[in-house]
C-alpha positions as a printed Julia matrix, in Angstrom:
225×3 Matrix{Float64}:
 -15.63   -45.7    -4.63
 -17.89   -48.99   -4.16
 -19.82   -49.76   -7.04
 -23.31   -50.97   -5.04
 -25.18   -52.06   -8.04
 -22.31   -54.12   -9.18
 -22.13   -55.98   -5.66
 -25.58   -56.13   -5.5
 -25.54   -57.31   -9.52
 -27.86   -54.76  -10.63
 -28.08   -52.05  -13.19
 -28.27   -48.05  -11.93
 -32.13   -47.98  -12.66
 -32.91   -50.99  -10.85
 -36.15   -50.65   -8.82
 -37.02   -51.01   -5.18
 -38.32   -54.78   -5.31
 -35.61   -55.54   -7.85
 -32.67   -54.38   -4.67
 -34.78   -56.12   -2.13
 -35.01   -59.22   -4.56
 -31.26   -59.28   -4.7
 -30.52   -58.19   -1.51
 -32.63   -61.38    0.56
 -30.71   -63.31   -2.1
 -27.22   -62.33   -1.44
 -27.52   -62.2     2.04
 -28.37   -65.81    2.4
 -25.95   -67.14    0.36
 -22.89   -65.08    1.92
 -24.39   -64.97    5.47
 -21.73   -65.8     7.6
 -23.38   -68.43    9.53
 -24.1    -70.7     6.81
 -20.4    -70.32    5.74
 -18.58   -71.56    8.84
 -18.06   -67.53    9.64
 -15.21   -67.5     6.9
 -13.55   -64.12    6.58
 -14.13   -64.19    3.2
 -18.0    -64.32    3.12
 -18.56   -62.6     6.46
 -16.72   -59.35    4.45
 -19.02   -59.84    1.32
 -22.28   -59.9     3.96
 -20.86   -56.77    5.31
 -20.44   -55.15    1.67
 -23.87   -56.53    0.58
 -26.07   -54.7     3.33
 -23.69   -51.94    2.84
 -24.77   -51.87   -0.5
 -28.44   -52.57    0.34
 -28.56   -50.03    3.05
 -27.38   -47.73    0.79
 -29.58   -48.01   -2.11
 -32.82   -48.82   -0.47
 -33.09   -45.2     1.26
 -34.53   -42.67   -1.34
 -32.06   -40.3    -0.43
 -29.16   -41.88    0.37
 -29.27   -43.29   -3.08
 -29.84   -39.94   -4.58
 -26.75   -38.95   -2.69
 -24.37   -41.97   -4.03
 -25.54   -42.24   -7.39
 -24.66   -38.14   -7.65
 -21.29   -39.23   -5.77
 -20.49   -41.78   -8.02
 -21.14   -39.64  -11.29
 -18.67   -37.13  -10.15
 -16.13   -39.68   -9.29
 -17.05   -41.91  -12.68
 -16.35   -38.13  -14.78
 -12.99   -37.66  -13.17
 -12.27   -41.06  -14.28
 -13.16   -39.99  -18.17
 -11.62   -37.03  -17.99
  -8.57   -38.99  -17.13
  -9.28   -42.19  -18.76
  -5.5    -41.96  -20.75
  -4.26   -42.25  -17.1
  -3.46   -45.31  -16.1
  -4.32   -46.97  -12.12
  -1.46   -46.67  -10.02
  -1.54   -49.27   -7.08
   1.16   -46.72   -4.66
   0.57   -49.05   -1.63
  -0.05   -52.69   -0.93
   1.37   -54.25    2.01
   0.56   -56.83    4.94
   1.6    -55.79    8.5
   2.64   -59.44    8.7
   3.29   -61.8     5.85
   4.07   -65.19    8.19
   0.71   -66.07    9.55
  -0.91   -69.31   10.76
  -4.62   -70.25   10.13
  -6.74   -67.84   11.77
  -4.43   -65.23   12.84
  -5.35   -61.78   12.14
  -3.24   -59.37   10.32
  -4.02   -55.92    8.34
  -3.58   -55.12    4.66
  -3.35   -51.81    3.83
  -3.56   -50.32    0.36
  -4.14   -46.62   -1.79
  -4.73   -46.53   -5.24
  -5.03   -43.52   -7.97
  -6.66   -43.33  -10.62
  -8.85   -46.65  -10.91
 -12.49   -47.02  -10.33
 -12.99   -50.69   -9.6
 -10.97   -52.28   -6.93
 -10.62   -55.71   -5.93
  -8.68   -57.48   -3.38
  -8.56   -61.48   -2.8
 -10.51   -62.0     0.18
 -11.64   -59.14    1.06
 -13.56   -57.75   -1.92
 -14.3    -55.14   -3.84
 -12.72   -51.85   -1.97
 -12.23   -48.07   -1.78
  -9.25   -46.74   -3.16
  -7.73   -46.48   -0.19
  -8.12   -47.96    2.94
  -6.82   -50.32    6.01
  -8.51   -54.0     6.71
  -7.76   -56.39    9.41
  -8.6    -59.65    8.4
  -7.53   -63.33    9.35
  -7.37   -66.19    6.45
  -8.7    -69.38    7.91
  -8.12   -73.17    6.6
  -4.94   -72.88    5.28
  -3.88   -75.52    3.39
  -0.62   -74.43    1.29
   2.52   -73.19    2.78
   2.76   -70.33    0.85
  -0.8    -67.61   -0.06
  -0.76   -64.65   -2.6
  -3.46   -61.95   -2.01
  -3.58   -60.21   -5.47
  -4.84   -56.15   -5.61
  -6.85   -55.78   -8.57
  -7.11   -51.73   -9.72
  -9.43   -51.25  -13.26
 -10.05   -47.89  -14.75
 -13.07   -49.3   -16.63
 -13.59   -46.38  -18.95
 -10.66   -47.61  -20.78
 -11.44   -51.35  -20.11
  -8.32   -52.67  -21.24
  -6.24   -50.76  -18.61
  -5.2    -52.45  -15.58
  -3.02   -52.66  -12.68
  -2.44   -55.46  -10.47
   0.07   -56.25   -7.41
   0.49   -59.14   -4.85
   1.48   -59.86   -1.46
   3.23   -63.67   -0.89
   2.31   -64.91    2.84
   3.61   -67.91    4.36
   1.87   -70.38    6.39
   4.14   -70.73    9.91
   2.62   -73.95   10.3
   4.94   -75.54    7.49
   8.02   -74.01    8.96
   7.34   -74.89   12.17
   6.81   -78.66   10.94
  10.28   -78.36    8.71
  11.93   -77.06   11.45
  11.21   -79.78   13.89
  11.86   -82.83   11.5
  15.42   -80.88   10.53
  16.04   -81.46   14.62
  14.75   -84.5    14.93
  16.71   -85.99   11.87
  19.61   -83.66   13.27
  19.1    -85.47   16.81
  18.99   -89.02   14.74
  22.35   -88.37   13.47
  23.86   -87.3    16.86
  22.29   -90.16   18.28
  23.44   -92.59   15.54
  27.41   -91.36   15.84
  26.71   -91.5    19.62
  25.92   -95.49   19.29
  28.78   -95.71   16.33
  31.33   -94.46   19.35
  30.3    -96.78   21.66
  30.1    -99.93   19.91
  33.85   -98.99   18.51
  34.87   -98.39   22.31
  33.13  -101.65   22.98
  35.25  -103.19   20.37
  38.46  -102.14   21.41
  37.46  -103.19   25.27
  36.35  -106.74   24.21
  39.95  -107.01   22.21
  41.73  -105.66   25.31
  39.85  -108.5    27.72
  40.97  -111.0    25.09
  44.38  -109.43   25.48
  44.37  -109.8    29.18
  42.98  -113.36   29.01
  45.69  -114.16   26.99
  48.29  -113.01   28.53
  46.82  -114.84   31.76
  46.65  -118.11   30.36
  50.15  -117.72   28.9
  51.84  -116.62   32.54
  49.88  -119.68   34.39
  51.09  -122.02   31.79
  54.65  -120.39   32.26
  54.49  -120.64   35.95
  53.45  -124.79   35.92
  56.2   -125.06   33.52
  58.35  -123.57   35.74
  57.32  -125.47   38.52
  58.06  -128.86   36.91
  61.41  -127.86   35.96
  61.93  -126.68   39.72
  60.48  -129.9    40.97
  62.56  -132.29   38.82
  65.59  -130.26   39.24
């Protein structure tokens, strides 16, 4: 289950003007469109007025807050448990800048949930989300799963994603150096068949200047005798 205040960075007894306060804050600094409408930030707006939504309604915050003791005392009464991340898996894990692709994930026994770019989660759920400005061939998106009544207990998994755009660019330099060398043995072949055809003309010349002196030597020796 979300923990509102914590997104919102208040405690549970904050007031109304102290979530409105934080809430006008948060908002600016994570609103998309002063954040090139990065995945990253446009999720965290989401969560924030989620959050603010949520906790600036009398009664929807007398709902939660009842909510989130009952799920906060199944976590002590289990506290020796420790989180279990079952699933965590990408529906793709080649991607290039700005693709979408969905992460899907379920967790037991963990109250605090965080996963890279996306944020803080439920325990279980299905996101589609797209990672933009991608810089490294390869991008792990860690799954973070706390049971925070025993602090020290933790459980953590990743997903490695590739960026396609640094295959693609390996794979056309391994034909283009693979075309260089066809092209190089190509020139290799013909200069050695050029060779052997310049040594054959020489032949030929040879042999031509040796039968015409032949045939005036014969002709003298006809002509005196």
């Amino acid at each position: 289950m979300k923990d509102y205040y914590q997104i919102l960075g208040l405690p549970k007894n904050a007031s109304e003007l102290e979530i409105k306060n934080a809430y006008r804050k948060l908002s600016k600094k994570f609103h998309p469109d002063v954040n090139d409408g990065d995945f990253y930030f446009e999720n965290m707006f989401k969560q924030i007025l989620e959050a603010y939504e949520t906790l600036s309604n009398f009664e929807q915050r007398k709902i939660y807050d009842l909510e989130f003791l009952y799920e906060s005392t199944k976590i002590i009464s289990q506290k020796n448990i420790l989180p279990t991340i079952e699933v965590f898996e990408a529906s793709k894990t080649d991607i290039y800048s700005g693709e979408s692709f969905k992460i899907t994930w379920k967790v037991f026994n963990a109250d605090k949930i965080y996963i890279d770019k996306i944020g803080q989660v439920d325990f279980s759920g299905t996101k589609t989300i797209r990672l933009n400005n991608l810089k490294e061939e390869y991008i792990n998106l860690q799954i973070i799963a706390e049971n925070t009544v025993n602090q020290a207990v933790a459980a953590q998994k990743s997903i490695r994603l590739r960026n396609k755009l640094f295959a693609d660019i390996r794979e056309k330099i391994i034909q283009e150096i693979s075309q260089q060398r066809v092209d190089e043995k190509i020139l290799l072949q013909t200069q050695h068949y050029m060779k052997k055809s310049e040594k054959f003309q020489k032949l030929l010349l040879s042999m031509g200047v040796a039968f015409v002196v032949l045939l005036i030597v014969f002709s003298i020796w006809v002509f005196k005798y």
